[in-house]
N, CA, C and O atoms as a CHARMM CRD file, in Angstrom:
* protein
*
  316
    1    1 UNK  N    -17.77200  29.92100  38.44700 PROA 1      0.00000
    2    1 UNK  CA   -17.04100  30.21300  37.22600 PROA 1      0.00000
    3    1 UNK  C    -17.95000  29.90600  36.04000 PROA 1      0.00000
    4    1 UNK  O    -18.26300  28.77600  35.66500 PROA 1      0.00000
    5    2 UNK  N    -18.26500  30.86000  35.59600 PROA 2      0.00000
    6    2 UNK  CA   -19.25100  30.58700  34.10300 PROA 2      0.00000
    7    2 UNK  C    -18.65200  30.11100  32.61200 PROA 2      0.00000
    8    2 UNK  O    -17.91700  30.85000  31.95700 PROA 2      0.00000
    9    3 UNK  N    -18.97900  29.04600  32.25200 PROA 3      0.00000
   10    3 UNK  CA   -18.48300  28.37300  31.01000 PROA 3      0.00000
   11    3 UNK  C    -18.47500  28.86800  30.00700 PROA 3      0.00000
   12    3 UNK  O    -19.56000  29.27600  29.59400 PROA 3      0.00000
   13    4 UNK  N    -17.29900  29.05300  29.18600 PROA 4      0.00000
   14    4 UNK  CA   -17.44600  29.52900  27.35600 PROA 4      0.00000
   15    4 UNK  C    -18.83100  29.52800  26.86300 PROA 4      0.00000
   16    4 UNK  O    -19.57500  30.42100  26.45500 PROA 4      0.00000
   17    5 UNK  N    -19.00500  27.74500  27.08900 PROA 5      0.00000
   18    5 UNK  CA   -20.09000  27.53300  26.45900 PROA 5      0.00000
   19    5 UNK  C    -22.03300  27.76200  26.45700 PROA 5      0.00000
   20    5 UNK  O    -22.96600  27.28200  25.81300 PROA 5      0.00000
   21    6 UNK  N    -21.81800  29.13900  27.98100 PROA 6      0.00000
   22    6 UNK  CA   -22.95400  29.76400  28.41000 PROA 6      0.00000
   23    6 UNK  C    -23.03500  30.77100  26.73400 PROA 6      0.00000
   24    6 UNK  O    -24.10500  30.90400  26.14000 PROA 6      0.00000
   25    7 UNK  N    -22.21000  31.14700  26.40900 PROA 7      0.00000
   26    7 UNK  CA   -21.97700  32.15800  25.61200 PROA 7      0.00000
   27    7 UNK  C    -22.88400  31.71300  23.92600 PROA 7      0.00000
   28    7 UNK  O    -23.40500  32.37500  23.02800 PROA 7      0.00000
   29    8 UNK  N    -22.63600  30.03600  24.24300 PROA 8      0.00000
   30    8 UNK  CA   -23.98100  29.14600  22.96400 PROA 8      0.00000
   31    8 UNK  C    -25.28100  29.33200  22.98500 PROA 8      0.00000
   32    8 UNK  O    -26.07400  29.16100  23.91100 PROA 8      0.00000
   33    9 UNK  N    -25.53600  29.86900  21.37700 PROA 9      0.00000
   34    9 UNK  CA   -27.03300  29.59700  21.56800 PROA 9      0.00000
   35    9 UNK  C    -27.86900  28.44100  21.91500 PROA 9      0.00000
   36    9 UNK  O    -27.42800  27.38800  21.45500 PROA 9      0.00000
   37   10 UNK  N    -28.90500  28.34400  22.56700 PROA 10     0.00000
   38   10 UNK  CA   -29.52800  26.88000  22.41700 PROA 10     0.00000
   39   10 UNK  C    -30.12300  26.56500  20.72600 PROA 10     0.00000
   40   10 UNK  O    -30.91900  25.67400  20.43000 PROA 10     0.00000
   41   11 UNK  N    -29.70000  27.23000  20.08300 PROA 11     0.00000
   42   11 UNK  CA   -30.02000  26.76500  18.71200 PROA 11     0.00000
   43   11 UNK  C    -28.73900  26.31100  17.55000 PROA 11     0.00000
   44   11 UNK  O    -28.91900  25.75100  16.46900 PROA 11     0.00000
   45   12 UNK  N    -27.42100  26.74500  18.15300 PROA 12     0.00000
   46   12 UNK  CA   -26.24100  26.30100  18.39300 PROA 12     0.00000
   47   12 UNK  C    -26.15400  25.19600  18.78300 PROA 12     0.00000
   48   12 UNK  O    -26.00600  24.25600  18.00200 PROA 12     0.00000
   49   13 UNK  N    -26.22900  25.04600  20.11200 PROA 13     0.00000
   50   13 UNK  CA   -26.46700  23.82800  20.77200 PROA 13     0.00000
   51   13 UNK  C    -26.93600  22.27200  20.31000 PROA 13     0.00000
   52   13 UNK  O    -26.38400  21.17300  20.36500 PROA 13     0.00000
   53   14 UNK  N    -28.19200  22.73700  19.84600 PROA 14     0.00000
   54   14 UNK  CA   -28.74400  21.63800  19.34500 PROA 14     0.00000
   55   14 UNK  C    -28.49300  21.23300  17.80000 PROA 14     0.00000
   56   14 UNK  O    -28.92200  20.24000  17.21200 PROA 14     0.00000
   57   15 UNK  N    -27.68300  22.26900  17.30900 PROA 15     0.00000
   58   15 UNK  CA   -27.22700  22.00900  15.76800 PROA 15     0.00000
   59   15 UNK  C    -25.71000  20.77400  16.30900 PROA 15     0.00000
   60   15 UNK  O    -25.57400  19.62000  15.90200 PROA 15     0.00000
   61   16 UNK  N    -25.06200  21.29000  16.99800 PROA 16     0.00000
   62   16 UNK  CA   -24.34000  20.62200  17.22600 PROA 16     0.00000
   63   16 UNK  C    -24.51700  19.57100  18.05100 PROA 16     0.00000
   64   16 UNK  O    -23.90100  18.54000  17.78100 PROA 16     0.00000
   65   17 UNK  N    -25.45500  19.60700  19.31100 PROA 17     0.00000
   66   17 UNK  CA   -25.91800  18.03100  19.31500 PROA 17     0.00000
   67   17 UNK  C    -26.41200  17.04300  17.91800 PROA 17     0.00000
   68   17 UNK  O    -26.24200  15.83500  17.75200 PROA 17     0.00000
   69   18 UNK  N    -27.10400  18.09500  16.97700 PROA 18     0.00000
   70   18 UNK  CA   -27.51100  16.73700  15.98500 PROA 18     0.00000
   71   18 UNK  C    -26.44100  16.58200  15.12200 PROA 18     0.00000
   72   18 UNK  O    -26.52000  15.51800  14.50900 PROA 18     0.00000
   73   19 UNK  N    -25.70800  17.08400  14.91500 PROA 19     0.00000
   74   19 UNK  CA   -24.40900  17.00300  13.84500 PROA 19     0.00000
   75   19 UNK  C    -23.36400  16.05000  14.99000 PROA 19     0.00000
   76   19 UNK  O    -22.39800  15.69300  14.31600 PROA 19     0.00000
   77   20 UNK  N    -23.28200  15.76700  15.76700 PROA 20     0.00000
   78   20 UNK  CA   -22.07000  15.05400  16.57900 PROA 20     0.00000
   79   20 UNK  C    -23.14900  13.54300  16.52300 PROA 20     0.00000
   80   20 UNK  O    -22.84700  12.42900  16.09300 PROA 20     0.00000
   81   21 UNK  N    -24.20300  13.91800  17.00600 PROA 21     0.00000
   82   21 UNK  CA   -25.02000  12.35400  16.59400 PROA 21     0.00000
   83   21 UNK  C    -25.34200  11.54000  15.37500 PROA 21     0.00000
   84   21 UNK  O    -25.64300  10.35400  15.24600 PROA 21     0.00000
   85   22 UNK  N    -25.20900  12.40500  14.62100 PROA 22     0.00000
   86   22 UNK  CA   -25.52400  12.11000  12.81200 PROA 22     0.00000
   87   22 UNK  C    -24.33800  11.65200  12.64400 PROA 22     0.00000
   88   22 UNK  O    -24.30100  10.98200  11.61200 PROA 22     0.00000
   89   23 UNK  N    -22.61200  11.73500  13.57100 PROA 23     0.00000
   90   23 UNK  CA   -21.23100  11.72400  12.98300 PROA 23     0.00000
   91   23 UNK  C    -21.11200  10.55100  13.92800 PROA 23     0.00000
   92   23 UNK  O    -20.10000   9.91900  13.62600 PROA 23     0.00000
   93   24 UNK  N    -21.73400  10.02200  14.93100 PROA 24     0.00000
   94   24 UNK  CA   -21.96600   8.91500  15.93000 PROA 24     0.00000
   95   24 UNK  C    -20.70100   8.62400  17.09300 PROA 24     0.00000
   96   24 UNK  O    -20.13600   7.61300  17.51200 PROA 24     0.00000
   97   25 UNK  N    -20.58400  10.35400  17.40500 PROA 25     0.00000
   98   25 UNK  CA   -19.65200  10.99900  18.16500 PROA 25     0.00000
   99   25 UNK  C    -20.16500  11.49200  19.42800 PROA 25     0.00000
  100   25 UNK  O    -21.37300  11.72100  19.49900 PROA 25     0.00000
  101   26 UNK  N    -19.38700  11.69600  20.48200 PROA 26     0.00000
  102   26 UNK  CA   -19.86100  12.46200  21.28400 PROA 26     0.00000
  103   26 UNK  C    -19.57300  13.74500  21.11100 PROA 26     0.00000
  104   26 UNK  O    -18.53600  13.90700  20.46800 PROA 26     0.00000
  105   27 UNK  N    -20.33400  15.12100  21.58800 PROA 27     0.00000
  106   27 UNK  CA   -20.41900  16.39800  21.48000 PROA 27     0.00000
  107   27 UNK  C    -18.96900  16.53500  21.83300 PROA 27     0.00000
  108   27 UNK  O    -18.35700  16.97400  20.85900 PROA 27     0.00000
  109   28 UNK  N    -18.36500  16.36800  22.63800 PROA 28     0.00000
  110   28 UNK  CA   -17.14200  16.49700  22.75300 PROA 28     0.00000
  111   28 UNK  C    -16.42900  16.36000  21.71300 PROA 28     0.00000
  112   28 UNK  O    -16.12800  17.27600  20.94800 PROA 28     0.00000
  113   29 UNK  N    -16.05800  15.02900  21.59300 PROA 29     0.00000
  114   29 UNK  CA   -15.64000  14.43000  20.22600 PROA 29     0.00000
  115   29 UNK  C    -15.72300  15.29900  18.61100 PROA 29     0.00000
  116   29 UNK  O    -14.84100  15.46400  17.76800 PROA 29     0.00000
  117   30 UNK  N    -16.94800  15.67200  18.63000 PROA 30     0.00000
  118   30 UNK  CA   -16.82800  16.40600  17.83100 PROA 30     0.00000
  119   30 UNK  C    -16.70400  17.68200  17.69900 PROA 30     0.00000
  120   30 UNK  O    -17.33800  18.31100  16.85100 PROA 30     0.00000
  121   31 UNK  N    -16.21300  18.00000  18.18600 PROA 31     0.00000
  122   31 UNK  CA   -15.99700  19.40300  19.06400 PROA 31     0.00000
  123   31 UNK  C    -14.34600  19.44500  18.36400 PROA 31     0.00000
  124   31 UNK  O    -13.83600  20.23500  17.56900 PROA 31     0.00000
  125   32 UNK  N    -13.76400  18.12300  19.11500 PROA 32     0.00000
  126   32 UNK  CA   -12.06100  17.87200  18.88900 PROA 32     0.00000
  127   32 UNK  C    -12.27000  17.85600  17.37700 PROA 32     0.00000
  128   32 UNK  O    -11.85800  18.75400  16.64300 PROA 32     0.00000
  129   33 UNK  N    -13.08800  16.53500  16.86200 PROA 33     0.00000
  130   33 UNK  CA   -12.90200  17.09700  15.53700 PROA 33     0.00000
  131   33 UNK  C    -12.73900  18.32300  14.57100 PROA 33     0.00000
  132   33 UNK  O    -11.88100  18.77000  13.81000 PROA 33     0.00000
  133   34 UNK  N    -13.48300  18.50700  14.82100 PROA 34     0.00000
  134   34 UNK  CA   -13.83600  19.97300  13.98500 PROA 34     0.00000
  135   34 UNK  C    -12.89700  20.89200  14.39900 PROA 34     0.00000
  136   34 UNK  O    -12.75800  21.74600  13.52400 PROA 34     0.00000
  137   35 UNK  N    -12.12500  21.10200  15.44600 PROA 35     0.00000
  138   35 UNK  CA   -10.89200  21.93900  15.74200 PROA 35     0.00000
  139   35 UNK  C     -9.48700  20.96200  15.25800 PROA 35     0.00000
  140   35 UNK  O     -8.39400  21.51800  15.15100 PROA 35     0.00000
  141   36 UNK  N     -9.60500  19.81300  15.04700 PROA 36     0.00000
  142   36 UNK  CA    -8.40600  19.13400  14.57800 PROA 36     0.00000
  143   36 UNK  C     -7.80800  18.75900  15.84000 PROA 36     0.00000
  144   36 UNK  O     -6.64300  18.46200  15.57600 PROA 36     0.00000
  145   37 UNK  N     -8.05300  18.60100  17.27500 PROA 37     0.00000
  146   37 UNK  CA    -7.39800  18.56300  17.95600 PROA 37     0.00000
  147   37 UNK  C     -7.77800  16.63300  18.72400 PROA 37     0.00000
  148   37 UNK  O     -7.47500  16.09700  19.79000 PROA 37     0.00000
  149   38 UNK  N     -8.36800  16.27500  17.78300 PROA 38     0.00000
  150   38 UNK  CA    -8.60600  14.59200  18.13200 PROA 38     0.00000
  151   38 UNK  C     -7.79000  13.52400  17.93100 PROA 38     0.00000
  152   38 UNK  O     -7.10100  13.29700  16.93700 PROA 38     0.00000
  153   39 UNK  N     -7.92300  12.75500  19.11400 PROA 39     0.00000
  154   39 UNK  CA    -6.74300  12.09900  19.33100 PROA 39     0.00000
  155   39 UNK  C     -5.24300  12.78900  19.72100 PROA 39     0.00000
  156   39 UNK  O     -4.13900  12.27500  19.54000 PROA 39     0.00000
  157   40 UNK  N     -5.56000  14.16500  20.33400 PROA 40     0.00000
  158   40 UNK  CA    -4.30700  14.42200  20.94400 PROA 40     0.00000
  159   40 UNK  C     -3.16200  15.24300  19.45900 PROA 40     0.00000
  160   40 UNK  O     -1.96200  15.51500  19.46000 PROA 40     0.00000
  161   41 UNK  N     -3.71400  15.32900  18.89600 PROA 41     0.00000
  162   41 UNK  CA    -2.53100  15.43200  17.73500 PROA 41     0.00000
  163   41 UNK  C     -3.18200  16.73300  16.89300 PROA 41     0.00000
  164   41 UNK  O     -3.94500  16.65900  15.92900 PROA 41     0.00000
  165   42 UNK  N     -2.74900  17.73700  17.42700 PROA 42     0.00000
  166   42 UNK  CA    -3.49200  19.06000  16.79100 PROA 42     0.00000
  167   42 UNK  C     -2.99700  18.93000  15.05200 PROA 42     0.00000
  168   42 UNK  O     -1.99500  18.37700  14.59900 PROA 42     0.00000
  169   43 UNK  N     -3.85700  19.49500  14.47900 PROA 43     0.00000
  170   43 UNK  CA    -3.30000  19.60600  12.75600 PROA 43     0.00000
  171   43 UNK  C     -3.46500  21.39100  12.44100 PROA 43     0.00000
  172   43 UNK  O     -4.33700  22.22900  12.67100 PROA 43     0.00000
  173   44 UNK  N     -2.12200  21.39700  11.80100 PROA 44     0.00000
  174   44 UNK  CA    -2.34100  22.44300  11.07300 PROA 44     0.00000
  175   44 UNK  C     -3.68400  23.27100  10.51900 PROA 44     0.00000
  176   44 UNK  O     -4.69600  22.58900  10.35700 PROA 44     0.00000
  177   45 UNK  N     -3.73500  24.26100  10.31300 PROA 45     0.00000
  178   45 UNK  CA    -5.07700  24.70900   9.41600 PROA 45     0.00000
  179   45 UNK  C     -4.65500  26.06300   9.27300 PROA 45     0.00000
  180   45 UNK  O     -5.42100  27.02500   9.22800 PROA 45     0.00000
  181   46 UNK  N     -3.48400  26.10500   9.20700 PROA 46     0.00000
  182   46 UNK  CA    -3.13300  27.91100   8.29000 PROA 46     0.00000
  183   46 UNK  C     -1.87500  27.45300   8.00100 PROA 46     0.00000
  184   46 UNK  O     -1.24900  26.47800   8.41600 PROA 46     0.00000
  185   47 UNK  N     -1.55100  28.52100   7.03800 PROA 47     0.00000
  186   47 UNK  CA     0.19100  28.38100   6.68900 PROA 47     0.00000
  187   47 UNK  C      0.12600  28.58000   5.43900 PROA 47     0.00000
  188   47 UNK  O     -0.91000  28.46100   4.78400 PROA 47     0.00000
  189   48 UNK  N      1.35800  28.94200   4.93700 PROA 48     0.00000
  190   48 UNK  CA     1.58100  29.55700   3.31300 PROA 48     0.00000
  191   48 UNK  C      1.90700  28.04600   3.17700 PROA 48     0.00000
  192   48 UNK  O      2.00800  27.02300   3.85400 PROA 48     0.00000
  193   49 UNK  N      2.01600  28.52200   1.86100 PROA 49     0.00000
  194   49 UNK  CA     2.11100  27.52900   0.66400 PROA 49     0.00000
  195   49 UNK  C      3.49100  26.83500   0.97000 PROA 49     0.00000
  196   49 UNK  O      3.63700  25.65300   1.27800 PROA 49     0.00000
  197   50 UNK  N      4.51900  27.82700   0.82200 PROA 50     0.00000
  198   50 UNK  CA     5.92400  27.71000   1.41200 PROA 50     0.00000
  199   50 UNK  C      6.29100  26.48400   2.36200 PROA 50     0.00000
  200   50 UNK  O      7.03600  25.52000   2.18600 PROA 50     0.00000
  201   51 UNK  N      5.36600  26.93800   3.59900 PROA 51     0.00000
  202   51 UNK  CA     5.51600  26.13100   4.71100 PROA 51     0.00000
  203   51 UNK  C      5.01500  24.89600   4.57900 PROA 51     0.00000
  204   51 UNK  O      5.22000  24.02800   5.42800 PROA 51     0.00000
  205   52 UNK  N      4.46000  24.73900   3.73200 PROA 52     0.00000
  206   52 UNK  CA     3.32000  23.47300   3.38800 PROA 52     0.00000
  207   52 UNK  C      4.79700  22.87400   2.59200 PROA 52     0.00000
  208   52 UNK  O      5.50400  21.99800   3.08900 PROA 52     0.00000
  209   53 UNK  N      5.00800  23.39400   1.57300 PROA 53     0.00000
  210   53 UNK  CA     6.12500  22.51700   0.71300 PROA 53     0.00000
  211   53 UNK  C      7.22200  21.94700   1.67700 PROA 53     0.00000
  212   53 UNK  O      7.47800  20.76000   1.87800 PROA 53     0.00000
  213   54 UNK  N      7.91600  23.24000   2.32500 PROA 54     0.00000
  214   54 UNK  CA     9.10900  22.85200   3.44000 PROA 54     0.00000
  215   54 UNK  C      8.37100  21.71700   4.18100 PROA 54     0.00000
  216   54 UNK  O      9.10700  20.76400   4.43600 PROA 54     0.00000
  217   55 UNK  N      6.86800  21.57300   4.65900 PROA 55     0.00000
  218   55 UNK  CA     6.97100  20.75000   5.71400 PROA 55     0.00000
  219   55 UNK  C      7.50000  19.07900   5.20100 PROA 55     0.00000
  220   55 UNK  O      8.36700  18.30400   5.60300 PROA 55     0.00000
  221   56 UNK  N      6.26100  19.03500   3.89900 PROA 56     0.00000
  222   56 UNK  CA     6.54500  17.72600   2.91700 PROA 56     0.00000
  223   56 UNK  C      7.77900  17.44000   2.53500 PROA 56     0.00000
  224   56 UNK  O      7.98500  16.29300   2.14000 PROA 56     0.00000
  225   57 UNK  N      9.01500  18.51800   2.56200 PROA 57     0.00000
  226   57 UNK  CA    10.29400  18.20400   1.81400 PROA 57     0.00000
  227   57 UNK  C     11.09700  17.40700   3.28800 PROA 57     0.00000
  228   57 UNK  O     12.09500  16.70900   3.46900 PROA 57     0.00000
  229   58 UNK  N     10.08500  17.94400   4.07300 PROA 58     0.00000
  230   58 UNK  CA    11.01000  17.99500   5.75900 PROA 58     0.00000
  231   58 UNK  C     11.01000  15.87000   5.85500 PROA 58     0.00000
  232   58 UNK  O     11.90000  15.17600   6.34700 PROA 58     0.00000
  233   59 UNK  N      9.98100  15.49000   5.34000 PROA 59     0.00000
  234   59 UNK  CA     9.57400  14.08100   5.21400 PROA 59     0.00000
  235   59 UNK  C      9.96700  13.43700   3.89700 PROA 59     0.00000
  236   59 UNK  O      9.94900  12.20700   3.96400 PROA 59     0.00000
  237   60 UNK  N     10.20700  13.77700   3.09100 PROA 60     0.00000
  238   60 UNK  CA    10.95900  13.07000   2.24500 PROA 60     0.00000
  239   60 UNK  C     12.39500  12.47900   1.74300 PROA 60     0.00000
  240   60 UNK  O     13.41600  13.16100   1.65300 PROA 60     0.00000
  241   61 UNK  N     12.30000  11.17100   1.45000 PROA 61     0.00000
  242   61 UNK  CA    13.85600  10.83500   1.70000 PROA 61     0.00000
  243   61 UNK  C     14.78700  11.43100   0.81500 PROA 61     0.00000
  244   61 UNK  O     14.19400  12.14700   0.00800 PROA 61     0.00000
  245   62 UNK  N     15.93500  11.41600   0.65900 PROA 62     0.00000
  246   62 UNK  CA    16.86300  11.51400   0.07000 PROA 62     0.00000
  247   62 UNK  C     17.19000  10.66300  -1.15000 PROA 62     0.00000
  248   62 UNK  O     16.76800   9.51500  -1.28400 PROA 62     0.00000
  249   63 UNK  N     17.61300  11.00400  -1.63200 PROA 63     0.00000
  250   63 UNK  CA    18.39900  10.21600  -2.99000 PROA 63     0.00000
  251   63 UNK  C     17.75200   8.98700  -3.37500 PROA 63     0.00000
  252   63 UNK  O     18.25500   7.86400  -3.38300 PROA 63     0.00000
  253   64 UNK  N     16.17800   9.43900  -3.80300 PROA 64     0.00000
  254   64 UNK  CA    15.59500   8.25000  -3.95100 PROA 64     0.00000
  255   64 UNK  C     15.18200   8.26400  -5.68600 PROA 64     0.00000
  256   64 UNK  O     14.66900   9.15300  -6.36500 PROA 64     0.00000
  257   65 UNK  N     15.76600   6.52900  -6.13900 PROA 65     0.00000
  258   65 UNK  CA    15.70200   6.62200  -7.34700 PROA 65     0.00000
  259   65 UNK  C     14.45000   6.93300  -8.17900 PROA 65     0.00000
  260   65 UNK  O     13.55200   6.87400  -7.34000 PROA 65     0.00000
  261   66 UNK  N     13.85300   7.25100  -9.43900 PROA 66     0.00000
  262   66 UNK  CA    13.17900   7.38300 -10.20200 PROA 66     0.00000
  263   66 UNK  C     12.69400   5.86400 -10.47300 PROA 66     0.00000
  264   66 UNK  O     13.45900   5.03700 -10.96900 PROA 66     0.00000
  265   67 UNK  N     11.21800   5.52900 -10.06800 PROA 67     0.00000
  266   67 UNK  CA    10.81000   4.55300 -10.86400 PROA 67     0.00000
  267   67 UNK  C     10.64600   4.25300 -12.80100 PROA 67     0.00000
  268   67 UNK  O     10.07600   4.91700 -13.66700 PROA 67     0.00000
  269   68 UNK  N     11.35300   3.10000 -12.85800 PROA 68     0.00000
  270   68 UNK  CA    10.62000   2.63300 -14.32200 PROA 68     0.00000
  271   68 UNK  C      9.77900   3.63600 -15.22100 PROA 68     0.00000
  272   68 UNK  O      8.80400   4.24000 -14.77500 PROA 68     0.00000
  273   69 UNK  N     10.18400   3.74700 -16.37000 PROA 69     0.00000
  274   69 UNK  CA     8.69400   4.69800 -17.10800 PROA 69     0.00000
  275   69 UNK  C      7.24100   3.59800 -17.25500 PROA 69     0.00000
  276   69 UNK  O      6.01900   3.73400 -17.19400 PROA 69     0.00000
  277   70 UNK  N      8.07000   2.64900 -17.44500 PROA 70     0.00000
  278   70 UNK  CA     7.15300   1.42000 -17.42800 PROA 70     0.00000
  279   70 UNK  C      6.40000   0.38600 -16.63400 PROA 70     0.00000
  280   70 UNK  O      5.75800  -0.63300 -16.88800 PROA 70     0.00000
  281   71 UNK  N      6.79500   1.17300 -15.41400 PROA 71     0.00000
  282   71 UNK  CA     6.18300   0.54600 -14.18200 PROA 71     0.00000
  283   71 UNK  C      5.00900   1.06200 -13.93200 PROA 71     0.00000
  284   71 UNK  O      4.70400   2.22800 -14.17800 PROA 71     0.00000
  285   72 UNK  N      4.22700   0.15400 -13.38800 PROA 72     0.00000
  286   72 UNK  CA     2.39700  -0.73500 -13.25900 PROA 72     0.00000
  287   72 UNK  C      2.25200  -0.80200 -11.82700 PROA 72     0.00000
  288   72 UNK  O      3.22900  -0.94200 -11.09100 PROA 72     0.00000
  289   73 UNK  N      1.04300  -0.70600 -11.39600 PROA 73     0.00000
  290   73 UNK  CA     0.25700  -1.17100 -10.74100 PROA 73     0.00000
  291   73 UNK  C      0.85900  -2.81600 -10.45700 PROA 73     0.00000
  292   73 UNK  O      1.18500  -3.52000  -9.50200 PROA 73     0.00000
  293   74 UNK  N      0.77800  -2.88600 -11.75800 PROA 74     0.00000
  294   74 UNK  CA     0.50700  -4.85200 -11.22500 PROA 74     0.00000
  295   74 UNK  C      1.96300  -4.92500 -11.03900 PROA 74     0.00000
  296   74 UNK  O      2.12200  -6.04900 -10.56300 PROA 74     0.00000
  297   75 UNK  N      3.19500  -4.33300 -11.14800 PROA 75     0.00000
  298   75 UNK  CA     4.53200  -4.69400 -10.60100 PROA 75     0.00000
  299   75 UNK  C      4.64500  -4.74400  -9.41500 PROA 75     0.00000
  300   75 UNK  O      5.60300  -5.36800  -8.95900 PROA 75     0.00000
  301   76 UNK  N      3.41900  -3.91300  -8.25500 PROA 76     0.00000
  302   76 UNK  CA     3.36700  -4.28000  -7.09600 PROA 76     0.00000
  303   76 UNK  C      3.10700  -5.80200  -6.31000 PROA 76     0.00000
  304   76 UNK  O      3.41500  -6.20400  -5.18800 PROA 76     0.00000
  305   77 UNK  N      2.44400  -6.38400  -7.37600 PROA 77     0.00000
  306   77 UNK  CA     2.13200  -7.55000  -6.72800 PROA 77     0.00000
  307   77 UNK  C      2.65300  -8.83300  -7.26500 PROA 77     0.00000
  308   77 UNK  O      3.00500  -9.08000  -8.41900 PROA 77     0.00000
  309   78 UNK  N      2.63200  -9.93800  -5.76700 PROA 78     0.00000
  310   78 UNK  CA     3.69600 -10.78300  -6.30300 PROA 78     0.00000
  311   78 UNK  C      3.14200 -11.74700  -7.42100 PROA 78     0.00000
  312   78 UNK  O      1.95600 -11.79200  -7.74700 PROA 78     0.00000
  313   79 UNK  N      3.94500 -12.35500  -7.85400 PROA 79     0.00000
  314   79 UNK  CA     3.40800 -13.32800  -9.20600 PROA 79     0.00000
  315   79 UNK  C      2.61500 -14.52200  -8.62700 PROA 79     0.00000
  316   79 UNK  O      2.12600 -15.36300  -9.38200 PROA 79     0.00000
């Protein structure tokens, strides 16, 4: 059975061996990276605008009050 990756140039190859070593990854690894599929958890990389808003609205809570006009940075931290 002949591999996808017969289909790489060896000048391919070695771009991406030095780019996965320069990232202090394995070729694999960066492989997942660069497709988004690392650590198991594919990410998006198309979609309207639309879908992008719906997804963020899909995560946001409800009936959440308006902070202070006057609220700081430093109101985060304790006294």
């Amino acid at each position: 059975m002949a591999s996808t990756l017969d289909q790489v140039s060896a000048e391919t190859e070695q771009a991406l061996i030095a780019q996965a070593e320069a990232s202090g990854l394995s070729v694999d690894d960066y492989l997942k990276r660069l497709l988004g599929v690392a650590n198991n958890i594919p990410q998006i990389i198309s979609g309207s605008v639309e879908e992008f808003i719906q997804a963020m609205e899909s995560l946001a809570e409800k009936d959440v009050q308006p902070l202070p006009r006057d609220f700081s940075r430093e109101d985060i931290y304790f006294p």
